[in-house]
C-alpha positions in Angstrom: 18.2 -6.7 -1.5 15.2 -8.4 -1.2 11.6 -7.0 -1.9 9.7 -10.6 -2.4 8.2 -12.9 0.1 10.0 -16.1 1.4 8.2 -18.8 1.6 9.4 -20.6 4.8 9.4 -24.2 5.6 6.2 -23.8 7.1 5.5 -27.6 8.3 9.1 -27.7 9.6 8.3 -24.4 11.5 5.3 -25.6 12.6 6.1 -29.0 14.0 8.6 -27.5 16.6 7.4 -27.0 20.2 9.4 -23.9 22.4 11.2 -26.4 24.0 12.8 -27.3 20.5 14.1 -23.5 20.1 15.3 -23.9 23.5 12.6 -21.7 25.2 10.5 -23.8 27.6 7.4 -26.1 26.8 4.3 -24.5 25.2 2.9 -24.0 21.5 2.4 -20.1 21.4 4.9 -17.2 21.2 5.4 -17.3 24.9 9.2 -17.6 24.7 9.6 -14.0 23.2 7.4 -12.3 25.9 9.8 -11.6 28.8 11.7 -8.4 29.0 14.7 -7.7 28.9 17.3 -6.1 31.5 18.7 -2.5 30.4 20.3 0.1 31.7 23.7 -1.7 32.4 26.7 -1.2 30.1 27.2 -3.4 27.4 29.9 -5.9 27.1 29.9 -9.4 25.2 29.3 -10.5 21.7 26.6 -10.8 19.5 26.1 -12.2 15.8 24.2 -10.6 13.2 22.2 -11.9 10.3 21.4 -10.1 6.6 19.9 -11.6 3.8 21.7 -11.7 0.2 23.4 -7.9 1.0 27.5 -8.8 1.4 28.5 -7.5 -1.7 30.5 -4.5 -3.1 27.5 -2.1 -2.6 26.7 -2.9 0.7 29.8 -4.5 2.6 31.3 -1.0 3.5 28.2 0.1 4.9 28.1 -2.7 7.5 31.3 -3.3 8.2 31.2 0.6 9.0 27.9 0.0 11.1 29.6 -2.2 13.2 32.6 -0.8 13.6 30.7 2.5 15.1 28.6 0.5 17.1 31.6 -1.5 18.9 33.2 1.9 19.0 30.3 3.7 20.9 30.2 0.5 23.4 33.8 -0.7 24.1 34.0 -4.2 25.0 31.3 -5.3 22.2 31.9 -7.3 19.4 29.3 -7.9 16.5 30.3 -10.8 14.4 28.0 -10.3 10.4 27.2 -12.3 8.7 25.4 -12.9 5.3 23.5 -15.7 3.8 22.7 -16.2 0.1 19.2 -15.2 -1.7 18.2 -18.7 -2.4 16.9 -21.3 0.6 17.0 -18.5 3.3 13.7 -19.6 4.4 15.0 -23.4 4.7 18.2 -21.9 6.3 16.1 -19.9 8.7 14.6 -23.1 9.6 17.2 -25.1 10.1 19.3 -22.0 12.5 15.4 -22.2 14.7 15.8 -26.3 14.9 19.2 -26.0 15.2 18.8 -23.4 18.5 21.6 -21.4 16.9 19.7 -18.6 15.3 21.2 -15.4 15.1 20.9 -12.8 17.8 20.0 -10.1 15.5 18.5 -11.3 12.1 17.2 -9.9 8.8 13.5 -11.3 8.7 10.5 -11.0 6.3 7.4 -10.9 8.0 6.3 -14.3 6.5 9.5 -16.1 8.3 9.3 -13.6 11.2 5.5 -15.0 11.4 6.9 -18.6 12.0 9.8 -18.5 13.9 7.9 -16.1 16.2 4.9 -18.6 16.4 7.1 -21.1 18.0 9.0 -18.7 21.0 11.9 -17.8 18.7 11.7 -14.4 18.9 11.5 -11.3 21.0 8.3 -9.0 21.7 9.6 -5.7 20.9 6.4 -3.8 21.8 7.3 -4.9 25.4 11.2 -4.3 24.9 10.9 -1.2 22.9 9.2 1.5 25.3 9.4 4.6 21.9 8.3 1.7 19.0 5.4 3.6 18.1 6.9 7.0 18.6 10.4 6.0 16.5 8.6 3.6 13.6 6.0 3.5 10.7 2.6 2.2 11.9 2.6 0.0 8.4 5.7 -1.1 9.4 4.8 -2.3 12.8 1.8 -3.8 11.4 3.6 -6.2 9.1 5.2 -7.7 12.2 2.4 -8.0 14.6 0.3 -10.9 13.9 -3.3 -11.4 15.0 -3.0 -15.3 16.0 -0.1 -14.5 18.2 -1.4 -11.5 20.1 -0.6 -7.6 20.7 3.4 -8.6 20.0 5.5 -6.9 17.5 8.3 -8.7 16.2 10.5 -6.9 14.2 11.9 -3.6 13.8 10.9 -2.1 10.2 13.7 -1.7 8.4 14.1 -0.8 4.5 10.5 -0.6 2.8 9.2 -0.4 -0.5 5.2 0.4 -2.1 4.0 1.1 -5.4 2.8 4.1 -6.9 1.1 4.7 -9.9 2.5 5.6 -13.4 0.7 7.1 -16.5 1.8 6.9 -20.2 0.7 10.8 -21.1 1.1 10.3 -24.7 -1.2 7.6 -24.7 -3.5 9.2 -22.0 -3.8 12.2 -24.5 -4.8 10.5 -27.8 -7.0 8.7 -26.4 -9.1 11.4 -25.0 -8.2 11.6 -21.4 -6.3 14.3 -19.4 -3.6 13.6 -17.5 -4.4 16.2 -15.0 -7.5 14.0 -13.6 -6.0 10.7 -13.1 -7.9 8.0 -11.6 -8.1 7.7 -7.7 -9.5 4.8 -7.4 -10.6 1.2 -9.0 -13.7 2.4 -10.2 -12.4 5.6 -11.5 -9.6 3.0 -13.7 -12.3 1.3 -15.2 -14.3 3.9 -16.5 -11.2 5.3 -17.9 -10.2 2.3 -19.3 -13.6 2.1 -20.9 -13.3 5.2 -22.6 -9.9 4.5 -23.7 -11.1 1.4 -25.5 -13.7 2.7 -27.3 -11.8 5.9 -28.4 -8.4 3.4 -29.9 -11.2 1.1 -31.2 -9.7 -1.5 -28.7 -6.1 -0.9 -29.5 -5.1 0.4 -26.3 -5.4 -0.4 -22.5 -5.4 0.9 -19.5 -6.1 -2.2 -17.4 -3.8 -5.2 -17.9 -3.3 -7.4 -15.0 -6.0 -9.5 -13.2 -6.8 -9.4 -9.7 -5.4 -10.9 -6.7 -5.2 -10.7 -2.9 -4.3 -6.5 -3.2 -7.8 -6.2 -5.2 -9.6 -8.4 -2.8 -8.5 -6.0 0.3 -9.3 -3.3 -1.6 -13.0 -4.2 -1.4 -13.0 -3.7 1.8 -13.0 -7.2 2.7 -10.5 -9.1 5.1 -8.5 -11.7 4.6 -8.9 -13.7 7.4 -10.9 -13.8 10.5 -10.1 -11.5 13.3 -7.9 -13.8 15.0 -6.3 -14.6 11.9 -6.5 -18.4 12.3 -9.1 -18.7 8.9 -9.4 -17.3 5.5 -12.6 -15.5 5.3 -12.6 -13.7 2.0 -15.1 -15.3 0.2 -17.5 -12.0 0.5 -20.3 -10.7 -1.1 -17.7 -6.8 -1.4 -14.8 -9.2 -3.2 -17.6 -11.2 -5.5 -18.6 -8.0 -6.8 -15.0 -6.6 -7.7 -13.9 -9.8 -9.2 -17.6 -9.3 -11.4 -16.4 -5.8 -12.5 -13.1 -6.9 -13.2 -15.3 -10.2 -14.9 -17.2 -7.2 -16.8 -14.4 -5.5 -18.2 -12.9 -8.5 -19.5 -16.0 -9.0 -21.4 -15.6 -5.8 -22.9 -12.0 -6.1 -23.9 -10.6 -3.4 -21.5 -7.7 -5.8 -20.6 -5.8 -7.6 -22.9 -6.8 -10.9 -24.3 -4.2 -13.0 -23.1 -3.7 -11.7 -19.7 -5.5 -15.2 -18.7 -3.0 -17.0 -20.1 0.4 -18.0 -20.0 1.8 -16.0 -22.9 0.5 -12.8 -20.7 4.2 -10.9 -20.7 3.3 -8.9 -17.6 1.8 -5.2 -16.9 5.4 -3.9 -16.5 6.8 -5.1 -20.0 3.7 -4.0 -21.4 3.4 -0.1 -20.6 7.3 -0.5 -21.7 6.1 -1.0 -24.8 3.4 1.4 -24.7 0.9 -0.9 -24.8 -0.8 0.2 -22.0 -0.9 3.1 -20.2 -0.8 2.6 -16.4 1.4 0.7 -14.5 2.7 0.4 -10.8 6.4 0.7 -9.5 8.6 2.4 -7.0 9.3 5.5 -6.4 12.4 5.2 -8.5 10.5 3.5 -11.4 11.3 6.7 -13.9 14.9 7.1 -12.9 15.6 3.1 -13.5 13.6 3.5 -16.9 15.5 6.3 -17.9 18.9 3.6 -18.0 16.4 1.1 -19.4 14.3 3.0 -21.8 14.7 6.9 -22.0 12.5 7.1 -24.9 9.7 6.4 -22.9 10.6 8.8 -20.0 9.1 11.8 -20.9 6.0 10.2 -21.3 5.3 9.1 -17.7 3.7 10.5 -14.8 2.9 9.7 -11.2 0.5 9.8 -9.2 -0.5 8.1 -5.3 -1.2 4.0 -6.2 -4.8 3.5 -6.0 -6.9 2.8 -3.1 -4.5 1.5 -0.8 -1.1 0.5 -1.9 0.7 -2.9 -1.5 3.5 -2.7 1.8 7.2 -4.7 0.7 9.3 -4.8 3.8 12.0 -6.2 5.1 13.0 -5.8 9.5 15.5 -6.7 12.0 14.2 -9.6 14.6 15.7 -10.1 17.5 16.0 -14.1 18.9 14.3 -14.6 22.3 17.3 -17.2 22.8 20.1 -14.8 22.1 22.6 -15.2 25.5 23.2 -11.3 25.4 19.9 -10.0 25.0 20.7 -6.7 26.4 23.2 -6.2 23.3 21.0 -7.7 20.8 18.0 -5.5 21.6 20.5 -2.4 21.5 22.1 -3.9 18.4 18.9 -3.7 16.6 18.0 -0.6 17.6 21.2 1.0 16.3 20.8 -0.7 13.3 17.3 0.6 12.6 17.4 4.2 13.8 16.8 7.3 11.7 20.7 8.0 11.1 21.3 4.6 10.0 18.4 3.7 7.9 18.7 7.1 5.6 22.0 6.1 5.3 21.5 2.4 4.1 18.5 3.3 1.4 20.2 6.1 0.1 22.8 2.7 -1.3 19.1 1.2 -2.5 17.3 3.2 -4.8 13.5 2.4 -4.8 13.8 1.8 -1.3 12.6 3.8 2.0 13.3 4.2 5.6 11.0 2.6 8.1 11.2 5.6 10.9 8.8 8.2 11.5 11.8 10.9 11.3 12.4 10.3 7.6 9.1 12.0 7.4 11.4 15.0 8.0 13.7 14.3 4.6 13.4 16.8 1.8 13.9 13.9 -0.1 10.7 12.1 0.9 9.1 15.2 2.0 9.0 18.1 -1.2 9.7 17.1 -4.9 12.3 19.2 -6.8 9.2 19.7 -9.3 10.2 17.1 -11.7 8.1 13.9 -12.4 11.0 11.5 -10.5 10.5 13.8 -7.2 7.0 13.7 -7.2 7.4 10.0 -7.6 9.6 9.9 -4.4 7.6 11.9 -2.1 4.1 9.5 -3.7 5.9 6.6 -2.6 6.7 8.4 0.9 3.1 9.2 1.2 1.7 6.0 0.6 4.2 3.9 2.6 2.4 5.5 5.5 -0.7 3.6 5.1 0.6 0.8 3.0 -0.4 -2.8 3.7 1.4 -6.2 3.6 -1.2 -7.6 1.7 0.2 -10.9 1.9 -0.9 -12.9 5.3 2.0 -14.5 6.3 0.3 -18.0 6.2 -0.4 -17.5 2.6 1.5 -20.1 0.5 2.2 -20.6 -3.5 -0.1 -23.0 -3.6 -2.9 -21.3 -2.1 -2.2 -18.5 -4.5 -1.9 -20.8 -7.7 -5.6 -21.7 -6.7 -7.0 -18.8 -5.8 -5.0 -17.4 -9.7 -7.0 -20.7 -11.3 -10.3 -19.7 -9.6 -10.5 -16.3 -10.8 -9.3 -17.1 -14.6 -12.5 -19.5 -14.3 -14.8 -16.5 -13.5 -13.3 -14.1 -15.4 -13.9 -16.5 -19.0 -17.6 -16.9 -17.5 -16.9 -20.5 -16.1 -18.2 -20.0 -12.6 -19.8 -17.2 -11.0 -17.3 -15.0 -8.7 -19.1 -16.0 -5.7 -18.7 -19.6 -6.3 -14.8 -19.3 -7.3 -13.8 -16.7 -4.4 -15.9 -19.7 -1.9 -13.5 -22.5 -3.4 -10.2 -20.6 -3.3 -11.8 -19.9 0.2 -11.6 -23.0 1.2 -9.2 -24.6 -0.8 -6.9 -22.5 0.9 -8.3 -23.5 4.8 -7.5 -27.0 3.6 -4.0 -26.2 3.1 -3.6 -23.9 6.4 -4.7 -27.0 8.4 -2.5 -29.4 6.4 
């Protein structure tokens, strides 16, 4: 399973023209734009591409997926196929170069981003006449891409968010109720201020520094409209990287979080250092193998402001030679039916149709703390957001991580470090 962005071979991706996926001459997603012929049976073969999920959990699920496919359409034959975790990005890149990528592929919306930006994939907003009707809107919006139109190029298929989780012990000495949890950024720091001063600066609410979720959460874009430039050097982002700047100051947030000894938010509220943390919507069931003492202790509650989008989709390839079969593949593969059936093997994960909506199991908690989790992290994968443009490299997030660490010690002002991770990171998109 895989919940973390792939960083694709970008400048490999980049440097292709359509004619090099075998799609015509050109330098825009053209290639994926033409529709394609239903209605007829469906006869031929296909191949089909996951990503690091051939295992003993997962390999009777798709072989049985197939199998019920090519049973449902005689004369069909899906040939899987799975590809390692590590250098899927460079393996991606070399199936696009290659013209020999899969009909049906597991993408990421990062690589999805630049295979589609050359022609190598299908439109399925054009393909797919019931996408909005059968599919989360967040979903969809991870796959449609502002530089490359009104397109939509993949179908969401298992997708994860973060909700928010309380230490109640810790909550509860420290003078706060765990009935009236914060809602929003500004409502964590005044919390965190009062849990400060109440411990004498032994506990902490806040423990991570910000990054591209908290900058979105200010109400400023990312990019520009047409997504072609970063643009989030704002005057909205300044002032949340000052408050976050202010409670530094004050020692709401660990001292070392700036530093590379900083264990992480997670291990920390494991060891009830702090009291909030972010996870999935299995995050109490997991503990309870991991830690049970600490179980008890924890609560829920909806992630604050908007809450980060993790998903993975099914692409079809614009150059598949049975496009009919691909598009119908894909489809299968990603309907209601299938999908529940799939995440109920991945724990922490959830279905990308609007008919899961429908589930007892996202839709009403059985009253304990882990069903109220589930149903948070139903409810806010509705309005989740992939956070993460898919031009964004490591790079450009090292130096964006450098700039604020410089205005949160008081180094430069956060107008003047937000400005040079601004354009520090426009450098790199034009490299």
């Amino acid at each position: 399973m895989r919940s973390v962005r792939a960083t694709v071979t970008l400048a490999a991706l980049a440097s292709l023209t359509l004619t090099a996926c075998g799609v015509g001459g050109g330098s825009s997603s053209a290639g994926g734009d033409q529709a394609v012929a239903t209605g007829r049976p469906l006869s031929g073969s296909i191949t089909f591409q996951t990503w690091s999920l051939k295992n003993e959990k997962f390999t009777p699920y798709f072989d049985a997926l197939v199998k019920d496919f090519e049973n449902q359409h005689p004369g069909t034959t899906v040939d899987w196929l799975d590809q390692p975790g590590e250098g899927y990005s460079d393996k991606v890149t070399s199936q696009v170069t290659g013209g020999n990528l899969p009909d049906v592929v597991n993408l990421p919306p990062d690589i999805a981003h630049s295979v589609a930006k050359v022609g190598g994939l299908l439109d399925l907003a054009r393909n797919a006449p019931t996408l909005t009707k059968d599919y989360v809107g967040s979903g969809l919006t991870a796959y449609t891409y502002a530089d490359l139109g009104t397109g939509t190029y993949g179908f969401p298929w298992y997708l994860g968010t973060d909700i928010s989780l309380w230490n109640k012990g810790m909550l509860q000495r420290d003078g706060l109720d765990p009935a009236h949890l914060p809602k929003t950024f500004d409502e964590l720091v005044a919390q965190a201020r009062t849990m400060h001063d109440r411990s004498g600066g032994k506990d902490y609410l806040m423990s991570r520094p910000p990054g591209l979720s908290d900058i979105v959460n200010s109400g400023t874009p990312l990019m520009t409209p047409d997504g072609k430039k970063f643009a989030f050097a704002t005057a909205g982002a300044a002032a949340m990287l000052d408050k976050y700047t202010a409670a530094y100051a004050a020692g709401y947030l660990p001292s070392d979080v700036l530093t590379s000894t900083y264990e992480g938010n997670s291990a920390l509220f494991n060891k009830q250092v702090v009291a909030w943390t972010t996870g999935g919507g299995n995050y109490i069931s997991s503990t309870r193998q991991t830690n049970p003492s600490l179980v008890p202790q924890i609560i829920p509650s909806p992630a604050l402001d908007t809450a980060p989008l993790y998903v993975q989709g099914l692409s079809v390839s614009a150059r598949s030679k049975n496009l009919p079969l691909a598009l119908a593949f894909a489809q299968f593969a990603t309907d209601n039916a299938n999908q529940a059936a799939f995440v109920k093997l991945a724990p922490g994960y959830l279905p990308g149709t609007t008919a899961a909506a429908a589930d007892p199991a996202y839709s009403r908690s059985d009253g304990t703390p882990q069903g109220d989790a589930a149903v948070f992290a139903y409810q806010d994968m509705q309005k989740a957001v992939n956070f993460t443009p898919p031009v964004w490299t490591n790079a450009m997030d090292t130096f964006l991580n450098q700039q604020i660490a410089l205005a949160m010690t008081g180094k430069e002002s956060s107008t003047q470090a937000l400005q040079s991770a601004q354009d520090r990171a426009n450098q790199l998109l034009d490299q």
